[in-house]
GUPAGU-573797 format. One record per residue (C-alpha): x, y, z; residue number from 1. Coordinates in steps of 0.1 Angstrom, whole numbers. Example, Ala and Ser with C-alpha at 12.3 -4.5 7.8 and 13.67 -1.06 7.14 Angstrom:
<rs>
+-------+-------+-------+-----+
|  east | north |    up |   i |
+-------+-------+-------+-----+
|   123 |   -45 |    78 |   1 |
|   137 |   -11 |    71 |   2 |
+-------+-------+-------+-----+
</rs>
This chain:
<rs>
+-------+-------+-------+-----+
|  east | north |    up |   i |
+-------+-------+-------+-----+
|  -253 |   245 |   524 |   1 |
|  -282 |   261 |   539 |   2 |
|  -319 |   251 |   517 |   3 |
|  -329 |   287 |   510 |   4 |
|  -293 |   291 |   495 |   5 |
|  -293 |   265 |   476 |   6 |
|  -328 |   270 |   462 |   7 |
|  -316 |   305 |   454 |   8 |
|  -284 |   293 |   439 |   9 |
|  -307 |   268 |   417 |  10 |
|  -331 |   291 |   406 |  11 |
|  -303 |   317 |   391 |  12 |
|  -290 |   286 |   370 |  13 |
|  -323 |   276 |   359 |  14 |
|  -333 |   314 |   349 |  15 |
|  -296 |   316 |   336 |  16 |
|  -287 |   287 |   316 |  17 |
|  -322 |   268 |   307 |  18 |
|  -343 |   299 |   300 |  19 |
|  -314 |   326 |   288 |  20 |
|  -322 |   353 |   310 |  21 |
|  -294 |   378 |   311 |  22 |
|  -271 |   386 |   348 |  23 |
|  -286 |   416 |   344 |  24 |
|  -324 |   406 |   337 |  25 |
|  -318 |   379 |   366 |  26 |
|  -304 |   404 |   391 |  27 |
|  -337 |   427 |   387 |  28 |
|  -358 |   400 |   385 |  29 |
|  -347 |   388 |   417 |  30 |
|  -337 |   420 |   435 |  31 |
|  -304 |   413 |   438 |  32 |
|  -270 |   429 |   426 |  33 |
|  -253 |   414 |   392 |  34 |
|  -225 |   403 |   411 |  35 |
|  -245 |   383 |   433 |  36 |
|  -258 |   367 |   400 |  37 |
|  -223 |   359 |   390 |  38 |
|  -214 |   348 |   424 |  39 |
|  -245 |   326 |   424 |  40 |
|  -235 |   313 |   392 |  41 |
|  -200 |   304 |   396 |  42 |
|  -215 |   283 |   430 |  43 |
|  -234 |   265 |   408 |  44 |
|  -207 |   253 |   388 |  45 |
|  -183 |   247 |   417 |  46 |
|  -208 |   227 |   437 |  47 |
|  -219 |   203 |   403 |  48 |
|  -255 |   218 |   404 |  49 |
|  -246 |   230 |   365 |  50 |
|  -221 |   208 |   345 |  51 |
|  -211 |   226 |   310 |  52 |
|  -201 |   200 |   285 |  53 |
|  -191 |   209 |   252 |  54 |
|  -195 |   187 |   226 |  55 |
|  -174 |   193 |   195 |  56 |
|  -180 |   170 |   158 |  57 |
|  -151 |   172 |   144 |  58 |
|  -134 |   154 |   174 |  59 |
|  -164 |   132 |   172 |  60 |
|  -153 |   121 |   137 |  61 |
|  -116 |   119 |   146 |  62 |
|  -126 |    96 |   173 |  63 |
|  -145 |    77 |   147 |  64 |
|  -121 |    81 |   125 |  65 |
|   -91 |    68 |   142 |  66 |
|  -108 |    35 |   159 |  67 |
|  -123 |    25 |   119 |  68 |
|   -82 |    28 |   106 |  69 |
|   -75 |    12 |   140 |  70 |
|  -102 |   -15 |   136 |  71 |
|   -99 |   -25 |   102 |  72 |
|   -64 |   -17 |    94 |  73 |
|   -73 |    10 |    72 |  74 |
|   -50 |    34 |    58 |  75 |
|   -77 |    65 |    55 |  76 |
|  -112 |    72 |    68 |  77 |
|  -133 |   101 |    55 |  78 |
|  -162 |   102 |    79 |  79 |
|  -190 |   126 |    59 |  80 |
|  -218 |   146 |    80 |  81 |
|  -254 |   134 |    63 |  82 |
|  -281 |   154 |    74 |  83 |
|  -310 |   123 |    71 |  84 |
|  -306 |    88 |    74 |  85 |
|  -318 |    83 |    37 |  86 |
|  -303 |    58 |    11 |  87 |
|  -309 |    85 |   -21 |  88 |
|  -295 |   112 |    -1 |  89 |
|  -271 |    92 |    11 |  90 |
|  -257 |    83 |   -19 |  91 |
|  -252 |   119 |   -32 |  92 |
|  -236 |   131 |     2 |  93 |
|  -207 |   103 |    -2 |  94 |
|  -207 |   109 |   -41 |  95 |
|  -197 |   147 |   -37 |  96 |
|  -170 |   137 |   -10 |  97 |
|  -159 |   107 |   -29 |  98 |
|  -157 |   132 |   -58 |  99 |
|  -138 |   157 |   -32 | 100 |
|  -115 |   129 |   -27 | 101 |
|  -107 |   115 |   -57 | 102 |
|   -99 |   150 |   -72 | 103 |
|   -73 |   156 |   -42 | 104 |
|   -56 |   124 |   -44 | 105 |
|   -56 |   119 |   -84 | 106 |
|   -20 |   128 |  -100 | 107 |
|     1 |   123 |  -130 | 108 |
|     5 |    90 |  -145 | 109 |
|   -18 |    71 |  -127 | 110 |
|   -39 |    43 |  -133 | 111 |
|   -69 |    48 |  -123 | 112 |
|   -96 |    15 |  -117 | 113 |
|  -136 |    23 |  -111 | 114 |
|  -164 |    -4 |  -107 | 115 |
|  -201 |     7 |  -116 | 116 |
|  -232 |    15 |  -103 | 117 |
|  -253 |    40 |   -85 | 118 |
|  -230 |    58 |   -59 | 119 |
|  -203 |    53 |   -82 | 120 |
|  -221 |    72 |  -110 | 121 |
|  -229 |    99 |   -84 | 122 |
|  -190 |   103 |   -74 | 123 |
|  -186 |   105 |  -113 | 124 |
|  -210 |   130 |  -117 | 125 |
|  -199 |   156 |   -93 | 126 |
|  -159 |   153 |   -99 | 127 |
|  -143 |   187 |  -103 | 128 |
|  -120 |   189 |  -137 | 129 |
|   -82 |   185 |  -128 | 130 |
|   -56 |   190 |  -152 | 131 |
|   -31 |   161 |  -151 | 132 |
|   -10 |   141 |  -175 | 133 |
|    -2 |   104 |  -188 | 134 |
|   -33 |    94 |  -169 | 135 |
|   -54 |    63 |  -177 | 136 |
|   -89 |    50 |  -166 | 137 |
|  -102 |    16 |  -168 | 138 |
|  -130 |    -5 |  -158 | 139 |
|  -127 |   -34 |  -135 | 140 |
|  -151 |   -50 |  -142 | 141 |
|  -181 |   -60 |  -173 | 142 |
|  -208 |   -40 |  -169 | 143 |
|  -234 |   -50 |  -198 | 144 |
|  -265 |   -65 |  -189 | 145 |
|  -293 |   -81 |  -196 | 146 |
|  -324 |   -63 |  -189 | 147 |
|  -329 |   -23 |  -185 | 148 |
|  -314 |   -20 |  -153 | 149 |
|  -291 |     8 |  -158 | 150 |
|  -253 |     4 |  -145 | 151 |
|  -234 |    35 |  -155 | 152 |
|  -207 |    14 |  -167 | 153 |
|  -203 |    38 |  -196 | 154 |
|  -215 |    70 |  -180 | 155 |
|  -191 |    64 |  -151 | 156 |
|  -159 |    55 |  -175 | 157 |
|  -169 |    87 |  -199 | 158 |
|  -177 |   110 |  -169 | 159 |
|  -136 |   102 |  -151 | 160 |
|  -121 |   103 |  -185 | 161 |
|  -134 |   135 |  -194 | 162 |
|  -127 |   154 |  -160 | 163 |
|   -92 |   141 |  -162 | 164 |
|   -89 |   146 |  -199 | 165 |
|   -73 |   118 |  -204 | 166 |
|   -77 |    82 |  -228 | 167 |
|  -102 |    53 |  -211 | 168 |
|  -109 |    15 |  -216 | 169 |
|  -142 |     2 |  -212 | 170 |
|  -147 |   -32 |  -205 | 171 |
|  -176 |   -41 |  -228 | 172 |
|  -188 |   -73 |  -219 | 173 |
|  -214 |   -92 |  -193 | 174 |
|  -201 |   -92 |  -153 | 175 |
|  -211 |  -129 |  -154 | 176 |
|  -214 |  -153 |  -180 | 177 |
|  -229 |  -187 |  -179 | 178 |
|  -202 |  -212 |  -181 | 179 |
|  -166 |  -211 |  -172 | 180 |
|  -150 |  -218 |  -207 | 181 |
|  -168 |  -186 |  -217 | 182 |
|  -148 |  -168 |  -193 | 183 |
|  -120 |  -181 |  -204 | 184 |
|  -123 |  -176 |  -242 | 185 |
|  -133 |  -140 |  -233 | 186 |
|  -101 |  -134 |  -213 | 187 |
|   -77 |  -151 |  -236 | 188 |
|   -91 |  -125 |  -263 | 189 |
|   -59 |  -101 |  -265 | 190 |
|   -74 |   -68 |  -264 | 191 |
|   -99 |   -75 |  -236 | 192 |
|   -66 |   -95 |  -219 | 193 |
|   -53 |   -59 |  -217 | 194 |
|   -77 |   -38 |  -204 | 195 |
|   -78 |   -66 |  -171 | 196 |
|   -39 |   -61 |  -167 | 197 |
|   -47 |   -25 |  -168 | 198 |
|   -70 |   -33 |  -139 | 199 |
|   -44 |   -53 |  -122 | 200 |
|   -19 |   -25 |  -125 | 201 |
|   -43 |     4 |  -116 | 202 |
|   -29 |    22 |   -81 | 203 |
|   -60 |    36 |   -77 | 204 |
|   -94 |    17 |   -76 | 205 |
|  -127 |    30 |   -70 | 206 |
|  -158 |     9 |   -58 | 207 |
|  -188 |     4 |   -37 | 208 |
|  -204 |   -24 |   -26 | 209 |
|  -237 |   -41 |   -32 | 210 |
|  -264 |   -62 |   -17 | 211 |
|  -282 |   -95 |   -23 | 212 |
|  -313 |   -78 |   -27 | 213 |
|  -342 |   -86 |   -55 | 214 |
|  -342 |   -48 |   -66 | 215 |
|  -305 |   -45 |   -70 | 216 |
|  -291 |   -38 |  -103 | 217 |
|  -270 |   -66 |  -106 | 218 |
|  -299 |   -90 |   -93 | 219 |
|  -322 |   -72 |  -121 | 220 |
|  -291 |   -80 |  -147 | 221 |
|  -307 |  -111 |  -158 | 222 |
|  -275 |  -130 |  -148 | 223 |
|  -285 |  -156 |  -126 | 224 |
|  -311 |  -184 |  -123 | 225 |
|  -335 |  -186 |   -96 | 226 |
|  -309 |  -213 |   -78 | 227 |
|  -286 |  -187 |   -82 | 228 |
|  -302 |  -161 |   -68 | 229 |
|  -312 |  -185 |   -37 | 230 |
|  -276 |  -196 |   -33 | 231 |
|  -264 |  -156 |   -34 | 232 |
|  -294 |  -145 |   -11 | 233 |
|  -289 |  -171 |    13 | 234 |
|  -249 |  -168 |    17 | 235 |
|  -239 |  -137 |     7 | 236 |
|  -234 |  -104 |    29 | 237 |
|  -225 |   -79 |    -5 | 238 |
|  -204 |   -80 |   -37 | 239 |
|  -177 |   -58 |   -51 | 240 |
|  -172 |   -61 |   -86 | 241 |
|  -197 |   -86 |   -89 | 242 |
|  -182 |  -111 |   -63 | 243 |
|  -203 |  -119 |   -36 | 244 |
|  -184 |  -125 |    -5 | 245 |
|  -200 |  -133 |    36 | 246 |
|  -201 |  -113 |    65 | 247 |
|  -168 |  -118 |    72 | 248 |
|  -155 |  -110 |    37 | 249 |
|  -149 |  -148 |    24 | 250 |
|  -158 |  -152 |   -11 | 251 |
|  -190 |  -174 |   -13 | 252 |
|  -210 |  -190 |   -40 | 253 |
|  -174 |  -206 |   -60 | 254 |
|  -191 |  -212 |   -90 | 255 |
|  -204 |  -178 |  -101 | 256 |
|  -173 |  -164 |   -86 | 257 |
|  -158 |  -186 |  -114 | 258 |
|  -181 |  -175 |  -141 | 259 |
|  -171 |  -134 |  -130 | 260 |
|  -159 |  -113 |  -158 | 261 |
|  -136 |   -90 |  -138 | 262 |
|  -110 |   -82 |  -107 | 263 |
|  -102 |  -109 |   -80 | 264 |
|  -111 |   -90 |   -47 | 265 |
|   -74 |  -101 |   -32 | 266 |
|   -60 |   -80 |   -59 | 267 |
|   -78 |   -47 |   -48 | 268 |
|   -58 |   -49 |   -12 | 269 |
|   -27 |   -46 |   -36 | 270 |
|   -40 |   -11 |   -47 | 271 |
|   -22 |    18 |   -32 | 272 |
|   -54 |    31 |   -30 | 273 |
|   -84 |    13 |   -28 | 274 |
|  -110 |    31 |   -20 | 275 |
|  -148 |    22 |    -6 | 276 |
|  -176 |    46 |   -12 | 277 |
|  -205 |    34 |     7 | 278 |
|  -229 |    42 |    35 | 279 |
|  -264 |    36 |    50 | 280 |
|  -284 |     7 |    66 | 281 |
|  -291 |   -12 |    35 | 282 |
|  -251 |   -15 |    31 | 283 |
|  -238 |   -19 |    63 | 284 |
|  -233 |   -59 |    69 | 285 |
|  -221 |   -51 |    30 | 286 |
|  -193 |   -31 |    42 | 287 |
|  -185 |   -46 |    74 | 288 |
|  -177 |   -77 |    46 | 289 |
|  -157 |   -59 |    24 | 290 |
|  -135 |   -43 |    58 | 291 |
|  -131 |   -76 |    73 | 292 |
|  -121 |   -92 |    35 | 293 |
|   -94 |   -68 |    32 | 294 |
|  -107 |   -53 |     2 | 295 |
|  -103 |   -18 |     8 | 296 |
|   -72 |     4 |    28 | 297 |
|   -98 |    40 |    21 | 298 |
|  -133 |    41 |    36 | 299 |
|  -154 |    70 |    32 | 300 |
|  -190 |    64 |    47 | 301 |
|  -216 |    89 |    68 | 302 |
|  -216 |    95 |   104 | 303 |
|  -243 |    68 |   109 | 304 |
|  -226 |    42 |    97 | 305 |
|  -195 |    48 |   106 | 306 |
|  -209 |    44 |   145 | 307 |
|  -223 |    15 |   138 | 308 |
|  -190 |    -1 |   125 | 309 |
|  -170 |     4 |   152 | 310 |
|  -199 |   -13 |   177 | 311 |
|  -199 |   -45 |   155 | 312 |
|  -179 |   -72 |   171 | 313 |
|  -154 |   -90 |   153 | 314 |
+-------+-------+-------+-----+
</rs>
């Protein structure tokens, strides 16, 4: 192709598709006829001078959706669209599509499971009312503390109850107590016995994960001694329920596992649905855990993170 023809072909895409002239303002701008411009134009794409991509998110998220189900044998991904990369807002994003979720999926006679805490409370407090029968919610896990450190145990139990109208059992009592026969006198207790088969038997459970961190809320519980808190922050990737498990999902730390008021993780893979509301940087070696444990068959996480999960090597 001859250099002032391509030059001229160049400049027509430049004018054309960098600076959005119109054919027509291109034409008199450089003396020429509108067909020329298109002519022109159509060279440029013929000849690879101008390459047209378009780049669609949904299939972006399908993609991402389909290699997370893929990669950790999950049953559902919902992959939400956060506008910043930031925790708070984070959190709210997945509450109101955890919310979005748990309202579509919800029906008669089920038994639903939830776990407490921050993103939790936020999926609580955006759930639409729905109108279903011979429902029943229960908590997995104790949710009392110590200190002021606020868990929405309650909130979180009151909040599902009263959008599906139906009866709830609270499980008041301490996640973690400070020796094992505790735990066992606890659980042999016949009313708080029930309320943990209720857990067992849920379908659907609802949970997030959390991280060894000294500002997390079940670190500021008041649970744990200082070797504790070494032993968690030295092994442990995240917890569910207040079981602290590694980066590839293996329960660690035996002994306050032991002392754990609440679900076994291996009986949340049971669930017909058991479903993971998490996202952000903070969480993700968290969540990678809880994927490669098993713990969950229903991810729904931001954009962000999902990327980053299905880069993470096995």
């Amino acid at each position: 192709m001859e250099m002032d023809k391509l030059n001229k072909i160049i400049e027509v895409a430049r004018l054309y598709y960098q600076l959005d002239y119109s054919q027509q303002e291109i034409a008199k701008k450089l003396d020429v006829s509108r067909p020329t411009v298109s002519r022109l134009l159509k060279q440029a794409k013929d000849s690879g001078i101008v390459e047209i991509k378009i780049h669609n998110p949904v299939e972006a998220g399908e993609e991402l959706t389909e290699r997370l189900k893929t990669k950790f044998g999950l049953k559902e991904v919902i992959v939400a669209s956060v506008p910043e990369y930031d925790h708070t807002l984070i959190k709210k994003h997945l509450g109101q599509v955890g919310a979005s979720y748990l309202h579509k999926v919800v029906k008669d006679d089920d038994i639903i499971a939830t776990s407490w805490g921050t993103t939790i409370y936020e999926v609580a407090k955006t759930l639409t009312p729905k109108p279903i029968s011979n429902t029943t919610i229960v908590q997995l896990n104790g949710g009392v503390n110590h200190s002021e450190a606020k868990t929405y145990s309650a909130e979180i139990i009151h909040l599902l109850g009263a959008a599906f109208n139906t009866q709830t059992f609270l499980l008041p009592l301490p996640a973690i107590v400070d020796h094992i026969v505790v735990k066992q006198a606890i659980e042999a207790d016949r009313h708080i016995h029930k309320i943990l088969d209720l857990g067992k038997q849920a379908n659907v459970a609802i949970f997030s994960v959390g991280i060894p961190v000294v500002d997390s809320v079940l670190l500021q519980a008041e649970y744990f001694t200082k070797e504790d808190q070494h032993l968690i922050q030295s092994k442990a990737a995240g917890e569910i329920c207040s079981r602290f498990f590694d980066k590839n999902g293996e329960i660690c730390v035996e002994d306050l596992n032991n002392r754990t008021i609440g679900i076994e993780l291996h009986e949340l893979a049971k669930k017909e649905k058991s479903i993971l509301v998490a996202g952000g940087p903070k969480k993700l070696e968290a969540i990678y855990g809880a994927l490669k444990g098993k713990y969950a068959n229903v991810l729904i996480t931001d954009q962000h993170t999902a990327s980053l999960l299905v880069e993470m090597s096995n």
